[in-house]
C-alpha positions in Angstrom: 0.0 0.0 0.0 1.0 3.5 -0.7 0.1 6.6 0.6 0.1 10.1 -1.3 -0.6 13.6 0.2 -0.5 16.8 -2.5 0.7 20.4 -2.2 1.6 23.2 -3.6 -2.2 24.8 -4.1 -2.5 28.5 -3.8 -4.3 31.2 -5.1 -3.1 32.9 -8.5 -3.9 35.1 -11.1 -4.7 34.5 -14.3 -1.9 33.9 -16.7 0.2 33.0 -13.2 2.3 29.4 -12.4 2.4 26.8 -9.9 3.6 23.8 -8.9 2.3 21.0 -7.1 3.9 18.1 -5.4 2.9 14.8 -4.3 4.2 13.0 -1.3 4.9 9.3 -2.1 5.0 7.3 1.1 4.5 3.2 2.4 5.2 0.3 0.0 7.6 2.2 -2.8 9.5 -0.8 -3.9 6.8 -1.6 -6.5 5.9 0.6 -9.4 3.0 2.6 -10.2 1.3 4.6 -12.7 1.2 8.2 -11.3 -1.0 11.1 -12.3 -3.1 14.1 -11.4 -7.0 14.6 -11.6 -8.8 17.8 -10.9 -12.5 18.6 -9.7 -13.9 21.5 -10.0 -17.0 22.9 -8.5 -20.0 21.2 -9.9 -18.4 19.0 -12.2 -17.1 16.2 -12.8 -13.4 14.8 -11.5 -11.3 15.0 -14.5 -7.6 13.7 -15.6 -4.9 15.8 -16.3 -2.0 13.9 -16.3 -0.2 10.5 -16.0 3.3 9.2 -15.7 4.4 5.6 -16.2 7.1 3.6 -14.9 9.0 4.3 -18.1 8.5 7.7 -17.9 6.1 8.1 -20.6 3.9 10.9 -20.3 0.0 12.0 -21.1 -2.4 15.2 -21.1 -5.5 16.0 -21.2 -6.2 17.8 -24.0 -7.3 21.1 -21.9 -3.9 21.6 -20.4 -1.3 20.3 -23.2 1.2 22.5 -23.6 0.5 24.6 -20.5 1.1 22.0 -17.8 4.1 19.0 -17.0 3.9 15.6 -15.1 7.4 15.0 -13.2 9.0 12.6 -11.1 11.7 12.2 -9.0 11.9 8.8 -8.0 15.2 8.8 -5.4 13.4 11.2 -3.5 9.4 9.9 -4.3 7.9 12.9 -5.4 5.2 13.4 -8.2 4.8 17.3 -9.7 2.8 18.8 -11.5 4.0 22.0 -13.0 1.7 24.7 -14.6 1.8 27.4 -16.6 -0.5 29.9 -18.2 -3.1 29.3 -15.5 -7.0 30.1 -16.7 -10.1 30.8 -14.4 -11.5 27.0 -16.2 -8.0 25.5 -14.2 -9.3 26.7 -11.1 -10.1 23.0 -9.0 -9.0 20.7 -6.5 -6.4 18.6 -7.5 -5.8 15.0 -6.6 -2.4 12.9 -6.9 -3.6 9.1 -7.5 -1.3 5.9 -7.8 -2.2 2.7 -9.6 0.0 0.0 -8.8 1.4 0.0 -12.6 0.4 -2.9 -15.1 -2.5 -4.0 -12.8 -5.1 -2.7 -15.2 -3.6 -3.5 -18.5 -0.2 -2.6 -20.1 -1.1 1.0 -21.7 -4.2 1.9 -19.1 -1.4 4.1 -16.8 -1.8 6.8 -20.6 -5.2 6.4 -21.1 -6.0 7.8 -17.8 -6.2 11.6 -18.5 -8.6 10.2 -20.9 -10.6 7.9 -19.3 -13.0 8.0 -16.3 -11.4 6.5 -13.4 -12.9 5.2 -10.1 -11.9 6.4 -6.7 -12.0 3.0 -5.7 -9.2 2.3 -7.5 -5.8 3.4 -6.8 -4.7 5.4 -4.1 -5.5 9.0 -3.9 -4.8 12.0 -1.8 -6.8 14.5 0.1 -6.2 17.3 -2.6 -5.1 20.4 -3.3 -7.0 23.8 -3.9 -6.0 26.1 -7.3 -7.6 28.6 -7.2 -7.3 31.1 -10.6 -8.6 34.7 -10.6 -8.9 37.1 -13.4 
């Protein structure tokens, strides 16, 4: 089992940056398919980005270009750096880990795309974005 607590949230203006982090704690010595999801007030919980075990890398289409998935793995931190911040990227954000493979071989990039369950994974508490004009 893993555990993962985000920060990094803050309040910004539009056109501003920030950068999350994820906390990667418990069972590390297996790998996992790492990403961020977002939720925004009355809507639905969304993916923004994954990173496999390889490295590889995926977007939602919404923040391509404006935001990077990271990871340094000696010290087991996930990031989430963004750029060009909108009022639509204002939403808590969540850092999830899938134990990787465990849902097929190419799920870990599919899942900016792709609805995925709370009940799978492990997910954090979140943090709050918050984007003014």
């Amino acid at each position: 089992q893993v555990q993962v607590a985000e920060s990094g949230g803050d309040s910004v203006q539009s056109g501003g940056s920030l950068r999350l982090s994820c906390t990667i704690s418990g069972n590390t010595n297996i790998k996992y398919c790492m990403s961020w999801f977002r939720q925004a007030p009355g809507k639905e919980r969304e993916g923004v980005a994954a990173i496999d075990n390889d490295g590889d890398t995926s977007y939602a289409d919404s923040v391509k270009g404006r935001f990077t998935i990271s990871q340094d793995n000696a010290n087991n931190m996930l990031y989430l750096q963004m750029h060009n911040l909108t009022i639509e990227d204002t939403a808590m954000y969540y850092c999830a880990a899938f134990v990787a493979g465990r849902y097929g071989d190419k799920w870990c990039i599919m899942v900016p795309r792709v609805p995925v369950s709370r009940d799978l994974g492990y997910w954090g508490q979140g943090t709050q974005v918050t984007v003014s004009s």
